[in-house]
GURO-824485 format. One record per residue: residue number from 0; residue in one letter; x, y negated, z of N, C-alpha, C, O, CB in turn. Coordinates in Angstrom, 1 decimal, padded with zeros to 4 digits. Glycine has a CB too. Layout:
+-----+--------+--------+--------+--------+--------+--------+--------+--------+--------+--------+--------+--------+--------+--------+--------+--------+
: num : residu :   n.px :   n.py :   n.pz :  ca.px :  ca.py :  ca.pz :   c.px :   c.py :   c.pz :   o.px :   o.py :   o.pz :  cb.px :  cb.py :  cb.pz :
+-----+--------+--------+--------+--------+--------+--------+--------+--------+--------+--------+--------+--------+--------+--------+--------+--------+
: NUM :      A :      X :      Y :      Z :      X :      Y :      Z :      X :      Y :      Z :      X :      Y :      Z :      X :      Y :      Z :
...
+-----+--------+--------+--------+--------+--------+--------+--------+--------+--------+--------+--------+--------+--------+--------+--------+--------+
***
This chain:
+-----+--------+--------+--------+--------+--------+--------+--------+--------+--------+--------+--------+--------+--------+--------+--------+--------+
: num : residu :   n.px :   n.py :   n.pz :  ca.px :  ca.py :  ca.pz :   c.px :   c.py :   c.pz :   o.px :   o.py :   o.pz :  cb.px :  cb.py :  cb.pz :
+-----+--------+--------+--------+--------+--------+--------+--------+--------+--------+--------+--------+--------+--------+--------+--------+--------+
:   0 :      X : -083.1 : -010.6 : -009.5 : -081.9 : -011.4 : -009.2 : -080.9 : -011.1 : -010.3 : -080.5 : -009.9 : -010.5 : -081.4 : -011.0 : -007.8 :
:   1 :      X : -080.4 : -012.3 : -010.9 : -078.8 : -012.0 : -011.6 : -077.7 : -012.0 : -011.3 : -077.8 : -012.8 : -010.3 : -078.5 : -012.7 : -012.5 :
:   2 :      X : -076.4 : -011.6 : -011.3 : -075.3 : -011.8 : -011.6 : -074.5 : -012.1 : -012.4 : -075.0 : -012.2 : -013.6 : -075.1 : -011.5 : -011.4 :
:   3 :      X : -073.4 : -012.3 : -012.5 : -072.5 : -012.9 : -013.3 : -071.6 : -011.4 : -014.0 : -072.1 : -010.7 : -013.1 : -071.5 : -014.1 : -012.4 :
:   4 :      X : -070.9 : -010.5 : -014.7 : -070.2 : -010.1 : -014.6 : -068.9 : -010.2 : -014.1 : -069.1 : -011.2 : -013.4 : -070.3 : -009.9 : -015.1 :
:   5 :      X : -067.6 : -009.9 : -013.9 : -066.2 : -009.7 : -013.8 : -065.7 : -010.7 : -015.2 : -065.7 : -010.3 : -016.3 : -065.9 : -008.0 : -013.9 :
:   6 :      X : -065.2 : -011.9 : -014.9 : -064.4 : -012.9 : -015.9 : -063.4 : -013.6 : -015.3 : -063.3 : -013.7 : -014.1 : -065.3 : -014.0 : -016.5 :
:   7 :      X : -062.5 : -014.1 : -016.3 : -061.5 : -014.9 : -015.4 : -062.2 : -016.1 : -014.8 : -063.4 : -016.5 : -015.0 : -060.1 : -015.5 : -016.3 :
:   8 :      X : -061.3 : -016.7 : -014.1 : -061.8 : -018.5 : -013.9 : -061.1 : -019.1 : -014.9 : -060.1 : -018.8 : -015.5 : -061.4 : -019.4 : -012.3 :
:   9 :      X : -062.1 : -020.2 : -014.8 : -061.9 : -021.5 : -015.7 : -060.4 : -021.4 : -016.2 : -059.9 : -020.9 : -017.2 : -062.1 : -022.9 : -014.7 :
:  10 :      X : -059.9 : -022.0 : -015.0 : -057.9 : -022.1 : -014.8 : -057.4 : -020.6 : -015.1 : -056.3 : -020.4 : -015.7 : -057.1 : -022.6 : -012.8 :
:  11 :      X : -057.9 : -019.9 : -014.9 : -057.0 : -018.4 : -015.9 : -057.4 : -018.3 : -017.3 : -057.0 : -017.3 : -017.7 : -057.4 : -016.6 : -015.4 :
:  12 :      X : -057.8 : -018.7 : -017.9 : -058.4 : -018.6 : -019.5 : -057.5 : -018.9 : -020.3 : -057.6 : -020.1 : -020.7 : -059.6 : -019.5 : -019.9 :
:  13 :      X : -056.5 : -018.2 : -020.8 : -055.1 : -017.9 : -021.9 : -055.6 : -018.5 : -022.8 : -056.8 : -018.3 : -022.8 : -054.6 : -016.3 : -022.3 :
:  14 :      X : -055.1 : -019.4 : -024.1 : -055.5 : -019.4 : -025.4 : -054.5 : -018.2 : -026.0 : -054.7 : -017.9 : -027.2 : -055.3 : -021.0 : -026.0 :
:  15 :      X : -053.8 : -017.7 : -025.6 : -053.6 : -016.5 : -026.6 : -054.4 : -014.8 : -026.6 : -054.6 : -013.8 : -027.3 : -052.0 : -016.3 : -026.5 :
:  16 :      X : -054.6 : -015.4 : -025.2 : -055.9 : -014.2 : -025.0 : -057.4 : -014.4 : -025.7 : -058.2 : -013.5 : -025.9 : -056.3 : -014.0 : -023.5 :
:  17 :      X : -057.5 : -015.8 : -025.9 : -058.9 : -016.4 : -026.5 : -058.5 : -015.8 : -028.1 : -059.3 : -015.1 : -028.8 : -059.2 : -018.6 : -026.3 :
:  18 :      X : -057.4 : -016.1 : -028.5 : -057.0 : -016.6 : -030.0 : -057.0 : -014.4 : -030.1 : -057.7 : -013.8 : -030.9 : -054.9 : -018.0 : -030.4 :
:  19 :      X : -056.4 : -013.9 : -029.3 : -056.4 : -012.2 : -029.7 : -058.2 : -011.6 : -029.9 : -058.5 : -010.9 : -030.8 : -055.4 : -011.1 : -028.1 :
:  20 :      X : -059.4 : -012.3 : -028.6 : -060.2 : -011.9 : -028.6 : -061.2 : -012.6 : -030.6 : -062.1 : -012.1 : -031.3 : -060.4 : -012.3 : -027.0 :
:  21 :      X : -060.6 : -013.4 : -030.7 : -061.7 : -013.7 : -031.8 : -061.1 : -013.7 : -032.9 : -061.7 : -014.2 : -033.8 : -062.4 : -014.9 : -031.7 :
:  22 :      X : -060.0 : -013.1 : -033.0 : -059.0 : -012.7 : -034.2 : -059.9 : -011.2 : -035.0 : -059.7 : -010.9 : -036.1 : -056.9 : -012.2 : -033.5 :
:  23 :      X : -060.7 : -010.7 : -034.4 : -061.6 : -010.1 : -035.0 : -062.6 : -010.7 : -035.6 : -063.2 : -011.7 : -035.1 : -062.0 : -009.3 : -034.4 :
:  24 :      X : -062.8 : -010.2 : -036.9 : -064.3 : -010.6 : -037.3 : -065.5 : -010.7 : -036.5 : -065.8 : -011.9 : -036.1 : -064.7 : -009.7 : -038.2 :
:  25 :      X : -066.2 : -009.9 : -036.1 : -067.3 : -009.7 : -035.5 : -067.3 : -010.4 : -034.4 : -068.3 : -011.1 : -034.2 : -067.7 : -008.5 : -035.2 :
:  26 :      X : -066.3 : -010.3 : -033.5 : -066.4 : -011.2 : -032.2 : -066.0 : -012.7 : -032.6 : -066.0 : -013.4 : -031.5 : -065.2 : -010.5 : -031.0 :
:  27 :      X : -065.6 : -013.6 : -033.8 : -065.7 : -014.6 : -034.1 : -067.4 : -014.9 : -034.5 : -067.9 : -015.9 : -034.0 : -064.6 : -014.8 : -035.2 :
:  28 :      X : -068.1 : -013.9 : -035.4 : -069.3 : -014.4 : -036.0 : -070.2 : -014.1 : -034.9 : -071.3 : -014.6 : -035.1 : -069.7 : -013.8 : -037.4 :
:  29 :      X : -069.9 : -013.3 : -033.5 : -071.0 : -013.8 : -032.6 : -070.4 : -014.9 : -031.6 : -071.1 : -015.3 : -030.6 : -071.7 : -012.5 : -031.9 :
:  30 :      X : -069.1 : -015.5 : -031.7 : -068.7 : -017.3 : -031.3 : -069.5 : -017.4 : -031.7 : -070.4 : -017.0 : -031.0 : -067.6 : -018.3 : -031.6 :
:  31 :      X : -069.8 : -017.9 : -033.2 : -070.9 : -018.8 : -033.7 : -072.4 : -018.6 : -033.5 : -073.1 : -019.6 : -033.5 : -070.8 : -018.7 : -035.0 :
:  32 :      X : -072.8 : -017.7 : -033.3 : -074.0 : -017.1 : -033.2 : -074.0 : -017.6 : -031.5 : -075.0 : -018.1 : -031.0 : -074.0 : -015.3 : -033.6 :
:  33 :      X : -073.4 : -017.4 : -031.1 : -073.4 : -018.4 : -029.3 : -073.1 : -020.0 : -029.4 : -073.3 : -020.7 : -028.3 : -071.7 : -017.9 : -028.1 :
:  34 :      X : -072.9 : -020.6 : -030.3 : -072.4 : -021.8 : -029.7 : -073.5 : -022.5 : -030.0 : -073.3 : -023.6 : -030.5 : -071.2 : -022.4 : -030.2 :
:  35 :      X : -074.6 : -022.0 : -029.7 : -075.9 : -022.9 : -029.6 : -076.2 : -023.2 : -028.5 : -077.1 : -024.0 : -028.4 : -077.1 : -022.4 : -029.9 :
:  36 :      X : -075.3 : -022.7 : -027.1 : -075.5 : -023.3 : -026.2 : -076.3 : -021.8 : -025.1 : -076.2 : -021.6 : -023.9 : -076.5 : -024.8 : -026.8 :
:  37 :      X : -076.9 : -021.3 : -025.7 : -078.1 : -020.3 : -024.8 : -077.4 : -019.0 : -024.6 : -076.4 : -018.4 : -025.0 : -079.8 : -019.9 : -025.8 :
:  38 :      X : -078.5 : -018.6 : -023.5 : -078.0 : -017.3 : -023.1 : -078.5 : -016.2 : -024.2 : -079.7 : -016.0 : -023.9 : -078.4 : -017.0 : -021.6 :
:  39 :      X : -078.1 : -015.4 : -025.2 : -079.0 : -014.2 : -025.7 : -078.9 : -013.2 : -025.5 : -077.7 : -012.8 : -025.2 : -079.0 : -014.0 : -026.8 :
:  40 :      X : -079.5 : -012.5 : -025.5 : -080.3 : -010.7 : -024.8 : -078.8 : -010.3 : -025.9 : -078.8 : -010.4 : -027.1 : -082.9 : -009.9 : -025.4 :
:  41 :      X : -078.0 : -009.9 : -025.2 : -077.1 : -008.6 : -025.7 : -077.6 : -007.6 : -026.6 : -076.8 : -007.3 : -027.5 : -076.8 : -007.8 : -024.6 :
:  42 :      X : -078.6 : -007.1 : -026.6 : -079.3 : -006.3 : -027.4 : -080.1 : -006.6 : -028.8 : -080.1 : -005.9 : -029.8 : -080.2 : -005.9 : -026.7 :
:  43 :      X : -080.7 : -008.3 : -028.6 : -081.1 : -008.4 : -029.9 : -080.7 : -008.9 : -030.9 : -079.7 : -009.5 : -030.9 : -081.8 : -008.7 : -030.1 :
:  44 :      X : -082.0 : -008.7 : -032.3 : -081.6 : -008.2 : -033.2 : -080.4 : -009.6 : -034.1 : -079.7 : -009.2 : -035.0 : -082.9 : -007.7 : -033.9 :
:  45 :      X : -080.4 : -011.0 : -033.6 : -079.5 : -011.9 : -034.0 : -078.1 : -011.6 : -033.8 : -077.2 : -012.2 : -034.5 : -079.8 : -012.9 : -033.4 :
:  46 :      X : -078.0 : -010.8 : -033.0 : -076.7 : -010.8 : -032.4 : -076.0 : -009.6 : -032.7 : -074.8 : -009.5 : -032.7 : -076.8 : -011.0 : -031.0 :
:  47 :      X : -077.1 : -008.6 : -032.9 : -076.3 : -007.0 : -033.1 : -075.6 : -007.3 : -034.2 : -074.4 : -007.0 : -034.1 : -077.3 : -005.5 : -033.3 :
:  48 :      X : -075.9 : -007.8 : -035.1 : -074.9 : -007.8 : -036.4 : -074.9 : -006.3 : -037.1 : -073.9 : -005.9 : -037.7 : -073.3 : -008.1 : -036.0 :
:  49 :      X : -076.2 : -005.6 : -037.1 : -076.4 : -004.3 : -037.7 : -075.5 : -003.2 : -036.9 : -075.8 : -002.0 : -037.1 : -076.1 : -004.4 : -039.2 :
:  50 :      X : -074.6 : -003.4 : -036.3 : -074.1 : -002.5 : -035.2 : -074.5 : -001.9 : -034.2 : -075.4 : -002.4 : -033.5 : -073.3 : -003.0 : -034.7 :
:  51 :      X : -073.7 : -000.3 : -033.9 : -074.4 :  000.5 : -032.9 : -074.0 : -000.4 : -031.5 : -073.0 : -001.2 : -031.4 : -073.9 :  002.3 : -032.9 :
:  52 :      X : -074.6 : -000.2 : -031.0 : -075.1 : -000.4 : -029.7 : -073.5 : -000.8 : -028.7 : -073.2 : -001.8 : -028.1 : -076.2 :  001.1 : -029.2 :
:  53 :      X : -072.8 :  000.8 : -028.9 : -071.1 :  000.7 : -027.9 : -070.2 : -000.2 : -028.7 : -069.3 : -000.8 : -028.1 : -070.2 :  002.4 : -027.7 :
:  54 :      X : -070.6 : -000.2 : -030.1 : -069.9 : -001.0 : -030.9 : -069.7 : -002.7 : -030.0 : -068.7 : -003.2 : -029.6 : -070.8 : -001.0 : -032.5 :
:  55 :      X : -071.1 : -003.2 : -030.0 : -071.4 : -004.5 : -029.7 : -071.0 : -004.2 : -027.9 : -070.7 : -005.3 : -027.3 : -073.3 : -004.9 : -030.3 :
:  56 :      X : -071.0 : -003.4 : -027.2 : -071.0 : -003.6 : -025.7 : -069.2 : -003.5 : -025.4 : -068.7 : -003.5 : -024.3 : -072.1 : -002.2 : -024.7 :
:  57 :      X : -068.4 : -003.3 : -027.0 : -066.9 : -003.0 : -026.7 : -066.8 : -004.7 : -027.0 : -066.2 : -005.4 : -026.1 : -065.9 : -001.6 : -027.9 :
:  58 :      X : -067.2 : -005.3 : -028.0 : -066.6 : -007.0 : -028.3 : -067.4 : -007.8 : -027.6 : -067.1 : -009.0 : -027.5 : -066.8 : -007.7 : -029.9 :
:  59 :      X : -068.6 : -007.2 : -026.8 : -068.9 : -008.1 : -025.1 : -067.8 : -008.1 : -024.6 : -067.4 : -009.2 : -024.3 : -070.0 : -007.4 : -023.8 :
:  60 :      X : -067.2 : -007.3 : -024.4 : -066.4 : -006.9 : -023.2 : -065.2 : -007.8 : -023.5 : -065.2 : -008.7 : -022.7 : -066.0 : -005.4 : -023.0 :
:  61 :      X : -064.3 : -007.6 : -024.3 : -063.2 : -008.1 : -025.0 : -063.6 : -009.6 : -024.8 : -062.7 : -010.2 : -024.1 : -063.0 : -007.5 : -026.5 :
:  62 :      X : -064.7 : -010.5 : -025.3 : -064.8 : -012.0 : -025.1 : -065.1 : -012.7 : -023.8 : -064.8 : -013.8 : -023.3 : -065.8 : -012.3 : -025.9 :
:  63 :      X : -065.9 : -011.3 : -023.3 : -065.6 : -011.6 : -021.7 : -064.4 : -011.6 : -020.7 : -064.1 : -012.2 : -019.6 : -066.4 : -010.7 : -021.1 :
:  64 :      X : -063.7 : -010.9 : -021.5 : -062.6 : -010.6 : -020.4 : -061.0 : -011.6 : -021.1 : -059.8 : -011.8 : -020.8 : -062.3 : -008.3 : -020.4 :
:  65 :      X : -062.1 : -012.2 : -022.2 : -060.5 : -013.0 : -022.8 : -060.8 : -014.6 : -021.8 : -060.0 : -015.4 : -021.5 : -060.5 : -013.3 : -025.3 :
:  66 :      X : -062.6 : -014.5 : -021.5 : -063.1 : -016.3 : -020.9 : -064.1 : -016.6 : -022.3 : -064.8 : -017.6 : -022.3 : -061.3 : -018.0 : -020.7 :
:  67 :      X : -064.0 : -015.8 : -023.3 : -065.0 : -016.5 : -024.1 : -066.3 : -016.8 : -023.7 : -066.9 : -017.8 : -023.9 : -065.1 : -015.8 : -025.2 :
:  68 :      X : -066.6 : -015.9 : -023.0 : -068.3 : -015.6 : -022.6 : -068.6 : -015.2 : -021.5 : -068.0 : -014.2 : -021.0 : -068.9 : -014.6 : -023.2 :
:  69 :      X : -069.7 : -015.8 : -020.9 : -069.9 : -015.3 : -019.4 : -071.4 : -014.2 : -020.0 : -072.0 : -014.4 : -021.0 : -070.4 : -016.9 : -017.9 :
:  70 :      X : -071.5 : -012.9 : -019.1 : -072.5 : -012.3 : -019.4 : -072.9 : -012.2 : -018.0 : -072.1 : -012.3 : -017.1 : -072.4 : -011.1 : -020.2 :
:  71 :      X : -074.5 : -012.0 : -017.9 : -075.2 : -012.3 : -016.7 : -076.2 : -010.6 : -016.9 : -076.9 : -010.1 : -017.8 : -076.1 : -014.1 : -016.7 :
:  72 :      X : -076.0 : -010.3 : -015.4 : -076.9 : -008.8 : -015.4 : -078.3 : -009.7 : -015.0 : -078.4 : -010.9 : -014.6 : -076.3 : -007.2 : -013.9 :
:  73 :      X : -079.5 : -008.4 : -015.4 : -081.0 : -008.9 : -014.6 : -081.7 : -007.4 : -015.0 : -082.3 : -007.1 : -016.0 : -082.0 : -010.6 : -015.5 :
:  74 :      X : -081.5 : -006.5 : -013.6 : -082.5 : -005.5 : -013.9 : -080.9 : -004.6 : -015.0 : -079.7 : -004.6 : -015.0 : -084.4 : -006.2 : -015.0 :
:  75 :      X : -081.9 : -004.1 : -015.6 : -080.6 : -003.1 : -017.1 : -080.5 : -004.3 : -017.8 : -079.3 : -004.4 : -018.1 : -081.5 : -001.3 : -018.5 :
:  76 :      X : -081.1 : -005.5 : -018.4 : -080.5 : -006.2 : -019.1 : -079.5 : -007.1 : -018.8 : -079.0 : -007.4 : -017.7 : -081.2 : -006.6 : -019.6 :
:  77 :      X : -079.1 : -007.7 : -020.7 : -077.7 : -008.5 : -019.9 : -078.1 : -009.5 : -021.3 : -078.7 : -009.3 : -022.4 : -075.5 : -007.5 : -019.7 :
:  78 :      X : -077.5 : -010.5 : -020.8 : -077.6 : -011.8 : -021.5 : -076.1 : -012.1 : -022.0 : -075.4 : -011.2 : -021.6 : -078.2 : -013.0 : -020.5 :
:  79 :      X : -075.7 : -012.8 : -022.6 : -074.7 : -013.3 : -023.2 : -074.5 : -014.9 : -023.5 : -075.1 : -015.2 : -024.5 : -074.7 : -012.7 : -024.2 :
:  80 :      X : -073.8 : -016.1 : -022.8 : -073.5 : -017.3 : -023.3 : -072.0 : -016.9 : -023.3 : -071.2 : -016.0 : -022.9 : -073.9 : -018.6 : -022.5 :
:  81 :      X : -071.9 : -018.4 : -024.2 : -070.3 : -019.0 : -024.9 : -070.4 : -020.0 : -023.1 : -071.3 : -020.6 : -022.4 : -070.3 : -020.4 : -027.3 :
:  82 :      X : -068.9 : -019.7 : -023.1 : -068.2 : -020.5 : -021.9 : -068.0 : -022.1 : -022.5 : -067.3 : -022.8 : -021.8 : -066.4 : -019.7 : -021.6 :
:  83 :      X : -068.2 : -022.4 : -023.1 : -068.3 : -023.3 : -023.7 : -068.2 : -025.4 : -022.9 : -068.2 : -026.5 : -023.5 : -069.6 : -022.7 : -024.3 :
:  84 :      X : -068.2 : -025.2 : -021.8 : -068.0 : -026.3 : -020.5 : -066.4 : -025.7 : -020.2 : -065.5 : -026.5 : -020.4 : -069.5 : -026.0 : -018.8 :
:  85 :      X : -066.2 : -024.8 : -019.8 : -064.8 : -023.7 : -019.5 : -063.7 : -024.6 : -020.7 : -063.0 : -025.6 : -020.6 : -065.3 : -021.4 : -020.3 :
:  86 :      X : -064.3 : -023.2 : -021.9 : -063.5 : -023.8 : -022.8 : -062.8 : -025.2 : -023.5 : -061.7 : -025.5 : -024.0 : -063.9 : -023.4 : -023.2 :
:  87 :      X : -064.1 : -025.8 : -023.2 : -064.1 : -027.5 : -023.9 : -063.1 : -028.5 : -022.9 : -062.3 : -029.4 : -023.2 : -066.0 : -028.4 : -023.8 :
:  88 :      X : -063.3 : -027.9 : -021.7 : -062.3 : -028.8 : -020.7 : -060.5 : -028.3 : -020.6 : -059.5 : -028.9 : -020.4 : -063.1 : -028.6 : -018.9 :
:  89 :      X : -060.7 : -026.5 : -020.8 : -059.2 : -026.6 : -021.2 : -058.8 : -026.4 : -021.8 : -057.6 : -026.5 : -021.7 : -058.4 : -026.2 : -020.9 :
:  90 :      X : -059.4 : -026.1 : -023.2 : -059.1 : -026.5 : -024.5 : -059.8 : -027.2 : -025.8 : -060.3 : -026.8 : -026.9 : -058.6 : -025.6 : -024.9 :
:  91 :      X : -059.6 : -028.7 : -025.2 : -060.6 : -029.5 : -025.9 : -060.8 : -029.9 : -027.4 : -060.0 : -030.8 : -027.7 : -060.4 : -030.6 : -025.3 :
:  92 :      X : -061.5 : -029.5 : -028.3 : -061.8 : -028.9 : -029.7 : -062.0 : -027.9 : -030.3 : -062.6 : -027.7 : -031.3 : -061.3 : -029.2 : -030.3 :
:  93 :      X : -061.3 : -027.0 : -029.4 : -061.2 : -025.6 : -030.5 : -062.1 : -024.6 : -030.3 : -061.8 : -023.5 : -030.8 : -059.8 : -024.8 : -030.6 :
:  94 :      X : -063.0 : -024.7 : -029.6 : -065.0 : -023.7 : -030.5 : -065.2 : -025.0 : -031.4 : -065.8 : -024.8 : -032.5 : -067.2 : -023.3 : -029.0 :
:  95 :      X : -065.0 : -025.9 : -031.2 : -065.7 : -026.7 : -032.4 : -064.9 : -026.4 : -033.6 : -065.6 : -026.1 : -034.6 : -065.8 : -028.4 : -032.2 :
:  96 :      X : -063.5 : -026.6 : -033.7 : -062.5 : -025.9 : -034.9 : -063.1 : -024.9 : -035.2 : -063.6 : -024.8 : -036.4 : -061.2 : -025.4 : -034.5 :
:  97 :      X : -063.2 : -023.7 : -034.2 : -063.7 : -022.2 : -034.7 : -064.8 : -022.1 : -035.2 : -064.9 : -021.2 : -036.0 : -063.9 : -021.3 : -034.0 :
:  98 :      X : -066.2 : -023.3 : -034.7 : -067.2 : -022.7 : -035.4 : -067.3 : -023.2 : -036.7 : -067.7 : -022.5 : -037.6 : -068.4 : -022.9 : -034.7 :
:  99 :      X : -066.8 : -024.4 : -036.7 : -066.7 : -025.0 : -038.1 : -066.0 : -024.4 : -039.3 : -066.3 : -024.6 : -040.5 : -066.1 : -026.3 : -038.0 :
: 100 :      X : -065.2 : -023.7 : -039.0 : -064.3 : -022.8 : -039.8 : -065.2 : -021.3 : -039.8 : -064.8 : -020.2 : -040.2 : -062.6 : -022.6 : -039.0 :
: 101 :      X : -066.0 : -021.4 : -039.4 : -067.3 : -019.8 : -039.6 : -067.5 : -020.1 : -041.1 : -067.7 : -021.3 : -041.3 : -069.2 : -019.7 : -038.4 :
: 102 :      X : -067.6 : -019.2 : -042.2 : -068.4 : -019.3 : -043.9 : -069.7 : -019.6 : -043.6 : -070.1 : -018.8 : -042.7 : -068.5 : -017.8 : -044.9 :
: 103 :      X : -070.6 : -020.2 : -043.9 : -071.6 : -020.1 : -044.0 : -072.5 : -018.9 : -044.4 : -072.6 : -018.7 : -045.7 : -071.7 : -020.9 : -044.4 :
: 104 :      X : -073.1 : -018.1 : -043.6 : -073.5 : -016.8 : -044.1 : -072.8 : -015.5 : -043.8 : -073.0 : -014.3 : -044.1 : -073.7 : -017.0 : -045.3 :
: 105 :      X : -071.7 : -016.2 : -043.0 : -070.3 : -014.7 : -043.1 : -071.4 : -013.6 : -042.4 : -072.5 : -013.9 : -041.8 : -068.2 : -014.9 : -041.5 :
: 106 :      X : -070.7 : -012.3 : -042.7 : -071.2 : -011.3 : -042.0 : -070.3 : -010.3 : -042.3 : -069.8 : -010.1 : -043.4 : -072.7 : -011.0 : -042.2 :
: 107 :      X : -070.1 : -009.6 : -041.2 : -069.3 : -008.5 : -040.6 : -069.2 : -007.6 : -042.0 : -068.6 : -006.6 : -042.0 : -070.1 : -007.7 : -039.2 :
+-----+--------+--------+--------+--------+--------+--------+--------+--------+--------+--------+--------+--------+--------+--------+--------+--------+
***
């Protein structure tokens, strides 16, 4: 059985809390690395971005807790999607702004 973690709703999702959460590097290049739509294993290796482990479970947290991202428990693991239905309805364009504005190839 899964759950959801602790996120705002829809209607609480700040754009200046979105815009503080991805004003970091790393938590912008795994936006992009999400906006394929899917849920990915927190742990792998697409997503770590060569980072330790608390590194990556501190900018889960931060994107979760800004509405970027819903994370879902199952067992010890945890998945990761972009809010991306969320976001698009209350702020209509801007993951597509953001992802389009990713370098091609950026990395942390």
């Amino acid at each position: 059985m899964s759950e959801l973690l602790p996120q705002p709703s829809a209607d609480d999702i700040q754009l200046l809390e979105i815009l503080k959460a991805i004003g970091d590097p790393v938590r912008l290049q795994i936006v992009g690395i999400l906006s394929d739509g899917n849920f990915h294993p927190c742990g792998s290796d697409d997503i770590m971005l060569g980072l330790h482990k608390s590194t990556m479970s501190h900018h889960y947290k931060v994107l979760r807790e800004a509405g970027v991202t819903s994370t879902r428990t199952h067992g010890r693991n945890r998945d990761v999607v972009l809010r991306r239905a969320d976001l698009d309805e209350r702020f209509p364009g801007l993951l597509d702004s953001l992802v389009a504005g990713i370098p091609a190839g950026a990395s942390v």
